[in-house]
N, C-alpha and C positions, 0 to 999 in steps of 0.2 A: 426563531426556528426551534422546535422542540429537542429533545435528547435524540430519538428514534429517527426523526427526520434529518438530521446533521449529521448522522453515522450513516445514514444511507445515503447521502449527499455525494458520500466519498468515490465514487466511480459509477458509470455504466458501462456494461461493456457490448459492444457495437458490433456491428454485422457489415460496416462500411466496403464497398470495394477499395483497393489499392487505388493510390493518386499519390502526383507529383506538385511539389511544391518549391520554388526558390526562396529560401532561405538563408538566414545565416546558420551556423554550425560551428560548433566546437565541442571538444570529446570529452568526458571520463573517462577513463579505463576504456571499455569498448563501449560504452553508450556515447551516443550521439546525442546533443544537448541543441535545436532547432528553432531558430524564430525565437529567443528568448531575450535577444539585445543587449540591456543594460542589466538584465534578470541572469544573467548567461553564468556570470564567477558563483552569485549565489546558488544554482541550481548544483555546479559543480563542485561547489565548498558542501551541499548536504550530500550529493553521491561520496564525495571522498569519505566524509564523516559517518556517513551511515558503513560504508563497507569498512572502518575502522572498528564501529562498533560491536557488528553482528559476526567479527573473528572470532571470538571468545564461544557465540552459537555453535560455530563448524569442529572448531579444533577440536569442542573439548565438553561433548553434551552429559549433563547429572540427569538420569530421568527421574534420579528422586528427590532433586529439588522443588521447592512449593510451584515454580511459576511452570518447570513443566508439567507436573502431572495437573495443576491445572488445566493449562492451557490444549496439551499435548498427550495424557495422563492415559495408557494403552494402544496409544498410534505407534506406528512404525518409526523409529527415530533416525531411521536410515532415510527415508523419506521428506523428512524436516530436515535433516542435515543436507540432503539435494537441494532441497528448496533455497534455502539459504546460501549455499555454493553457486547457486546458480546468480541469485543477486548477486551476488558479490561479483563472479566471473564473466556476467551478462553473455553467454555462447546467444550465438546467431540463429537466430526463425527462421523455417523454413516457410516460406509463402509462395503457392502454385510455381514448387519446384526450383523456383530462386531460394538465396539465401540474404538475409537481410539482420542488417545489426540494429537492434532496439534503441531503441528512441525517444525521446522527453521533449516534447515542442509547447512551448507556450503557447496559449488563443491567442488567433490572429484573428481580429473582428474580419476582415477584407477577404479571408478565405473560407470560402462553404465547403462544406462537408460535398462528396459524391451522394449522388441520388436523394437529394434532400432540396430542389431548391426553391431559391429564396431565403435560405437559413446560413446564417452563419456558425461557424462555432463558438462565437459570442452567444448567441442565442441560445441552443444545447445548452451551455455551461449556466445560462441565467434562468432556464425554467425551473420552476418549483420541483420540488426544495430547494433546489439549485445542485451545482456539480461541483464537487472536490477537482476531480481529475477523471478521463476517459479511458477506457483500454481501446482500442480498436489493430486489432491484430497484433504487432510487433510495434508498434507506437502509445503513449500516453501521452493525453494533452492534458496541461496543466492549467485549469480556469483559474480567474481572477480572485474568486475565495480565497483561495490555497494560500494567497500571498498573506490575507487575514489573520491565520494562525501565529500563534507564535513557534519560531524554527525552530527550536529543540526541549527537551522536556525540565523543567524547574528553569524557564525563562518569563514563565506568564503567560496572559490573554488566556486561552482558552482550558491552558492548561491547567486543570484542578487536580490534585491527591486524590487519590481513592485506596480502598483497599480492598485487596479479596481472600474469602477464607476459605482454602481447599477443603476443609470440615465440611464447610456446608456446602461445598458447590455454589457461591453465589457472593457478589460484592456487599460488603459491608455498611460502603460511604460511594457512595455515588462519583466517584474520581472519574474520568475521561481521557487525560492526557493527550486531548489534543492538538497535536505540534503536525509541524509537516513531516518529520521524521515517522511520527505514528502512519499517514496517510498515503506517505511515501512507500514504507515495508509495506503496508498492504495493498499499496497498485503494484509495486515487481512481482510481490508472491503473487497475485493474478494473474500476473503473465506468466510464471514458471510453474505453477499448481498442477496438475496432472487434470487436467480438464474433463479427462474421458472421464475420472470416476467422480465426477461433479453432480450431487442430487438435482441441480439447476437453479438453487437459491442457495443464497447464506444469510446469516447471521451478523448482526456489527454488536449489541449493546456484549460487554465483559460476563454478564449475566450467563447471556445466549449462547455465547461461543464456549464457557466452561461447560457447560449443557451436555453440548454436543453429544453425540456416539464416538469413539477413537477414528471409527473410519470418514464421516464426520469432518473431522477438527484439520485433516490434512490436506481438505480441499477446501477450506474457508479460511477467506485473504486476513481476516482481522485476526484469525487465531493467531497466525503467524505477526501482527501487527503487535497485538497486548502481549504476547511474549518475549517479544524486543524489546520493546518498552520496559518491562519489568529489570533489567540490565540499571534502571533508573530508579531507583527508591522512593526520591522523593517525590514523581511522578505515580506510582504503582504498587507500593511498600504490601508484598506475599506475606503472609503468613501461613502458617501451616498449620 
């Protein structure tokens, strides 16, 4: 799978009806961790770890450090700073007037999607390019790839160095940093992005997402992804 193709792998997001499923469950904070079994402490070892992480985002934002104005560089910082409070504090969706707490379910081969059938979400998660993880409403399902990655950044597998130079607007060395922590910040910030002001596409290569327009950068999941990551040097190493 190519670079381009692997970054877009990382979610669709879906227009699915509501549906019930029996499951197992167990929590984080407020998220609901579904069907993930023996996968279940691991998903909740990366929520703890990631909302450990992206404290240092909320409390205490530099907008003239290299990784924001990369990343972030003229966007609203009050807006990033929601974004990231909101992962971290996971508040409850509104869905056709219920309310409902967000959720991380593993593929379940044995359970089809609504209005899809014959499909499972085995299937969804295995077509070309294939799927990182799904949004669909107030849930993300996390496909079998996902577990491929290596889980946090200077652990290996996929995870390569890169660098990027706020001078030029553009990556130096080809780095990628992909762990599930990278893929993970950018499926929550999907679901907490202010959708209304959503051009209707995004952006994934580091390249792309520096690019952007400030208005831009605030509604695309990976901006918010590569500037977490950047928290990690030897994953992301900014220069200015």
């Amino acid at each position: 799978m190519n670079d381009v193709n692997f970054m877009k792998s990382l979610f669709v997001i879906s227009c699915f009806t509501s549906f019930t499923l029996s499951l197992d469950q167990v929590s984080s904070g407020n998220y609901l961790i579904e069907g993930c079994n023996s996968r279940a402490s691991l998903v909740q070892s990366l929520l703890q770890r990631t909302n450990s992480t992206i404290q240092p985002l909320i409390q205490s934002q530099d907008t003239n450090a290299p990784p924001y104005k990369a990343f972030f560089g003229g966007a609203n910082s009050s807006e990033v700073k929601r974004v990231f409070s909101a992962i971290s504090t996971a508040p409850m969706g509104h869905i056709e007037g219920s309310l409902y707490r967000p959720a991380l379910r593993c593929v379940d081969a044995a359970a089809p999607p609504p209005d899809l059938p014959g499909k499972t979400m085995l299937n969804i998660c295995l077509e070309p390019p294939g799927q990182m993880m799904m949004l669909q409403r107030n849930t993300i399902t996390i496909c079998p790839s996902f577990w491929e990655t290596s889980g946090w950044p200077g652990q290996g597998g996929r995870d390569v160095c890169g660098t990027v130079n706020t001078a030029e607007s553009s990556m130096t060395t080809p780095g990628r940093g992909q762990t599930r922590f990278l893929f993970l910040i950018a499926a929550l910030a999907n679901l907490y992005m202010d959708q209304s002001k959503s051009p209707g596409s995004q952006v994934f290569s580091a390249d792309d997402c520096i690019a952007l327009p400030p208005s831009q950068k605030l509604v695309n999941a990976m901006s918010y992804a590569y500037y977490a990551i950047s928290k990690f040097p030897q994953s992301l190493a900014l220069l200015s």
